[in-house]
C-alpha positions in Angstrom: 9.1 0.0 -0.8 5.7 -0.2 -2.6 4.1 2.5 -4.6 0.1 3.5 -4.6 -1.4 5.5 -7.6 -4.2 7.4 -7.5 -5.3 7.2 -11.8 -8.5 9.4 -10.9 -8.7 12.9 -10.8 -10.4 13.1 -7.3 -8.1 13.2 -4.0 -8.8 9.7 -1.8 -9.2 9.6 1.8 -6.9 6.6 2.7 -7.9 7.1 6.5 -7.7 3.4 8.1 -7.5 2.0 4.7 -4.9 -1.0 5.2 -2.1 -2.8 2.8 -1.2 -6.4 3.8 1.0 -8.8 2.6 0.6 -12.2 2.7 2.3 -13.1 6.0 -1.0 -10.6 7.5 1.3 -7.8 8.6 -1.0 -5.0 7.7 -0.3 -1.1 7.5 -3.3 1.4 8.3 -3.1 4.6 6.9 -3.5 7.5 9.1 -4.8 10.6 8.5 -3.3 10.4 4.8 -5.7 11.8 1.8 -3.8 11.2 -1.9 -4.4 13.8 -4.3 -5.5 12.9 -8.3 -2.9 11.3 -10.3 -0.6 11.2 -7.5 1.5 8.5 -6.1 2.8 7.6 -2.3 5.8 5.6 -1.7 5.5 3.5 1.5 8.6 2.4 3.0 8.6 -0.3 5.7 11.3 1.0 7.5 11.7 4.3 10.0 11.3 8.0 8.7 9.5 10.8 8.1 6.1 11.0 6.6 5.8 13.3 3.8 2.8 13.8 1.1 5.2 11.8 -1.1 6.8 9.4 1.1 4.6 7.3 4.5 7.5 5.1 6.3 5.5 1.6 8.3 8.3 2.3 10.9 9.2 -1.6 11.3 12.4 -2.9 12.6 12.7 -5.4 9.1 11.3 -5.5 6.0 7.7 -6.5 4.8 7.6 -7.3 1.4 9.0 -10.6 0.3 11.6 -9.5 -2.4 11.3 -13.4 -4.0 7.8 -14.0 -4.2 4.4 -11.4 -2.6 1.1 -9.8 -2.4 0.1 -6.4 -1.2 -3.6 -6.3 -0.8 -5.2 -2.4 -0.4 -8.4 -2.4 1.6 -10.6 0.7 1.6 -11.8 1.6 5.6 -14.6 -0.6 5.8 -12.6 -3.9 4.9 -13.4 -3.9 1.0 -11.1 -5.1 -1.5 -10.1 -2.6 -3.9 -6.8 -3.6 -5.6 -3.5 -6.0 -4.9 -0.2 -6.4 -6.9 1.6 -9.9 -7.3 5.3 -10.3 -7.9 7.7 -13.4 -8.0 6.8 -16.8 -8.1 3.1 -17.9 -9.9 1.9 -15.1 -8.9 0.2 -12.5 -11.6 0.3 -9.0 -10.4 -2.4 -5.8 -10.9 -5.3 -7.9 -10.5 -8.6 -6.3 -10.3 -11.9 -7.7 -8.4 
């Protein structure tokens, strides 16, 4: 499971934003706007989205528990954030 905050006051269209990891499986938002100062869990497994909860439906798991990156893209392919865990790896960096 991986969590994205929203620290602004403004809601965020996610529409066909993405979140890869760094094997390239990618997830596209659809249809998914986060309200201020709210947070969304994603899951990669099977469920049932919620405004809380968005579920990647995959049979097995994305995220590396040992060592991974999620990268967020905004819709038109732009970085805008990624979070770093395990390994060498320093997470919450900002470009």
């Amino acid at each position: 499971m991986g969590e994205l905050t929203n620290t602004t006051r403004r809601a965020v269209n996610l529409d066909c934003w993405t979140l890869k990891d760094e094997d390239g499986r990618t997830y596209t938002f659809n249809h998914y706007r986060l309200d201020g100062r709210a947070t969304v869990r994603i899951y990669t497994g099977r469920g049932r989205d919620t405004d809380t909860d968005l579920y990647q439906d995959r049979r097995h798991y994305v995220w590396d528990n040992r060592s991974d990156t999620a990268t967020l893209r905004n819709d038109r392919g732009r970085f805008i954030d990624d979070e770093s865990w395990g390994g060498c790896h320093r997470g919450g960096n900002r470009h």
